[in-house]
N, C-alpha and C positions, 0 to 999 in steps of 0.2 A: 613481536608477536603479530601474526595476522590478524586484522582487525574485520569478521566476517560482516558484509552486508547482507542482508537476510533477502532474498529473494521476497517478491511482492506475492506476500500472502492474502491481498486485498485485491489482487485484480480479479477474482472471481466475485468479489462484491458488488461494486456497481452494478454488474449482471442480475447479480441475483435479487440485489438492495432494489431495483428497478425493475424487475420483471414485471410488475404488476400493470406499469404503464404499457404496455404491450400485449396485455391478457383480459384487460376492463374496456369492454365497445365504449365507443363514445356515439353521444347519440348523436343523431341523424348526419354520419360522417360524409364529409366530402369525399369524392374518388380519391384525391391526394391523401387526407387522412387514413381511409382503409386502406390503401397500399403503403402507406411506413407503418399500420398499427403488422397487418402481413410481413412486410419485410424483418421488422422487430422480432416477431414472436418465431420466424424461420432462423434471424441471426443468433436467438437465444438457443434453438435446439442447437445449431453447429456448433456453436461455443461450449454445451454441455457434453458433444460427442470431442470436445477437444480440436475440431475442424475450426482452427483460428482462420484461415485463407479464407473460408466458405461464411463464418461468421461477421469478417469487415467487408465482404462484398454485399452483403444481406445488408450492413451498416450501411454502405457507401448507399446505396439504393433508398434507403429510410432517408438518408441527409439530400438526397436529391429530391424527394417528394417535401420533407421540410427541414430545409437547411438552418433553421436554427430550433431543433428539437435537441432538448440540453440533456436525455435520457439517451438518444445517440451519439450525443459527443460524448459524453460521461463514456460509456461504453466503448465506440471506437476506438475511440484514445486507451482504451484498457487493454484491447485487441490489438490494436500497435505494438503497443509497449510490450505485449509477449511476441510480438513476432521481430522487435527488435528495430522497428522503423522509427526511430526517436523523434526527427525532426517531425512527424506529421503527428505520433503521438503526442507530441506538444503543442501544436499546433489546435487541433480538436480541445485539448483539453483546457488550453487558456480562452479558446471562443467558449466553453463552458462555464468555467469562472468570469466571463463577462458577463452573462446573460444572467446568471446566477451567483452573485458574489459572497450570498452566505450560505452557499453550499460547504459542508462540511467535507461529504466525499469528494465533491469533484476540488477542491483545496487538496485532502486527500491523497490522492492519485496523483495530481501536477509534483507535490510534493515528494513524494515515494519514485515519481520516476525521475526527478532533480537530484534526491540524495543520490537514487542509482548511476547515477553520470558523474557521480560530485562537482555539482552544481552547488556548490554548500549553502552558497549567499541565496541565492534562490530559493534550492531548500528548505531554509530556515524562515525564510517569508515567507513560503505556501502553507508549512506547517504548523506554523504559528497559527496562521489563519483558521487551519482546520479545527486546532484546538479549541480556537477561540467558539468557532459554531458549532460544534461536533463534541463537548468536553466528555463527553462519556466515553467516547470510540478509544477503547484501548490502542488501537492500531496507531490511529492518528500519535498518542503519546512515545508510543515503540518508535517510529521513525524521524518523530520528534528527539527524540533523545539518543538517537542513532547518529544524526546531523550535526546535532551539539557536543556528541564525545566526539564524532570526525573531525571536528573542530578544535581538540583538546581539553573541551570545558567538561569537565568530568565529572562536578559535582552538580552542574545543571543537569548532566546527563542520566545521572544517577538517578534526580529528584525524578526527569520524566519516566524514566524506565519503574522504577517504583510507583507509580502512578497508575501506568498501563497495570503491573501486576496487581494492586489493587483495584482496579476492576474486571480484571480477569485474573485470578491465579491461577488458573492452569493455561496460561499462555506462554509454550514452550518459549517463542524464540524473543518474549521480553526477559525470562529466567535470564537465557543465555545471553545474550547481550550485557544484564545486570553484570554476571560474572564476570564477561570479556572488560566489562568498567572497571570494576573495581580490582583487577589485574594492572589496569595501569596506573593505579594509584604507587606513590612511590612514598615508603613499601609499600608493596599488593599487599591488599587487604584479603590474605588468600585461606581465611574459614570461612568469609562472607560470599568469596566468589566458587568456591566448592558448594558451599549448598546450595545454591543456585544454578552448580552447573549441576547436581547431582538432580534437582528438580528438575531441571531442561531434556536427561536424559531419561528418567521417570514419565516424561510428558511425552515421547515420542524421538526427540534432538538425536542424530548419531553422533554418536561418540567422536570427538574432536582430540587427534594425537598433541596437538602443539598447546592446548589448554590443559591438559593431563601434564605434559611433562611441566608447566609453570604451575602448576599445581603441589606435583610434587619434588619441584626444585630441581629439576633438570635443567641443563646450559641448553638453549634452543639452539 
C-alpha cells in the first residue's frame, strides 16, 4: 500500500505564527531595522497572494539587512521548501535552530522537510526536538509519528498520531495517517482504520482508491 506523506500543512505557519514580528514598530529603529521590519511585512503580503518567488526575494532582502533575524530564516526556509529548493531550505532552517534551539516551529519545519526527503534519521532528531518544546502542536506529533511509521515502528507511530488527534480531532490528515498505521498492522486492524479514515473524509481528506480497497479486502 502506498504509504502518503502529507504535504506540509505547516508551512503557512511560521508566516503566519510570526507575522507579528513584522507588524509591531520597534522603537527608535535603525535604517537596517526599518528596511527588514518593510522587507518582512512586503514578504508576508506575497506569500499570502501565493507569490512564493516575490516572497523569498522580500526574505533574501530582510536577511541582508539582519542576517541573523530567526523570524526570516524560519520563514525563508518555509518559502524554499514550497518552491522545492531543499539544499537552501535547509540551510536557513538549521542557521535557525542555532540561534534558537528551543524553538518548537523552527525544529518543526527542519523536521517536516527531513521526513519529506526521508531523511528519517534526521527527521526523527528535529522532531523529537519539536515535541519536546512545542508539546502541544498537533503538527509537530503528525509528522512525528509519520517519520516513525516510515520507519516501521508502528506502534510508536500510532501512540504520536493519537496524540496529535487528541489535541486536535478535527485534524484530517492525522485521522488519515492513523488509518494508513493501523493498515499495516499484520493483520490490519481494519474497523480502527475505517473510522479514521471515514473521519479523515468527514474532515475534508479526498477519497483515497488504494485504502478503500484495503478496506474492503480487495488484492491491491
Amino acid at each position: 500500500m502506498r504509504r502518503r506523506l502529507l504535504l506540509l500543512l505547516l508551512l503557512a505557519a511560521p508566516c503566519l505564527l510570526f507575522a507579528d514580528e513584522f507588524s509591531t514598530p520597534t522603537p527608535a529603529p535603525t535604517p537596517a531595522q526599518s528596511g527588514a521590519q518593510v522587507a518582512g511585512r512586503e514578504a508576508l503580503e506575497a506569500f499570502d497572494k501565493g507569490d512564493m518567488e516575490g516572497a523569498r526575494r522580500k526574505f533574501q532582502r530582510l536577511l541582508e539587512l539582519e542576517p541573523d533575524n530567526f523570524f526570516g530564516l524560519v520563514n525563508i526556509g518555509t518559502v524554499e521548501y514550497r518552491l522545492k529548493l531543499w539544499d537552501t531550505a535547509e540551510f536557513h532552517l538549521k542557521r535557525a535552530v542555532r540561534l534558537q534551539p528551543e524553538s518548537g516551529p523552527a525544529w518543526l519545519a527542519l523536521g517536516a522537510l527531513y521526513c519529506d526527503r526521508d531523511k528519517l534519521d534526521e527527521a526523527l532528531a528535529a522532531l523529537s526536538q519539536a515535541v519536546l518544546y512545542d508539546p502541544k502542536n498537533p503538527k509537530a506529533h503528525n509528522y512525528l509519528g509519520v517519520t516513525i511509521g516510515k520507519k516501521g515502528w508502528y506502534s510508536g507511530a500510532e501512540a504520536e498520531l493519537q496524540r496529535a488527534i487528541e489535541l486536535d480531532p478535527d485534524y484530517a490528515e492525522a485521522h488519515f495517517n492513523l488509518a494508513l498505521s493501523y493498515l499495516q498492522r499484520s493483520p490490519p486492524a481494519v474497523e480502527m482504520a475505517r473510522r479514521h479514515y471515514t473521519r479523515a473524509l468527514e474532515l475534508g481528506e479526498p477519497p483515497d482508491p488504494l485504502v478503500e480497497k484495503a478496506l474492503t479486502g480487495e488484492k491491491k
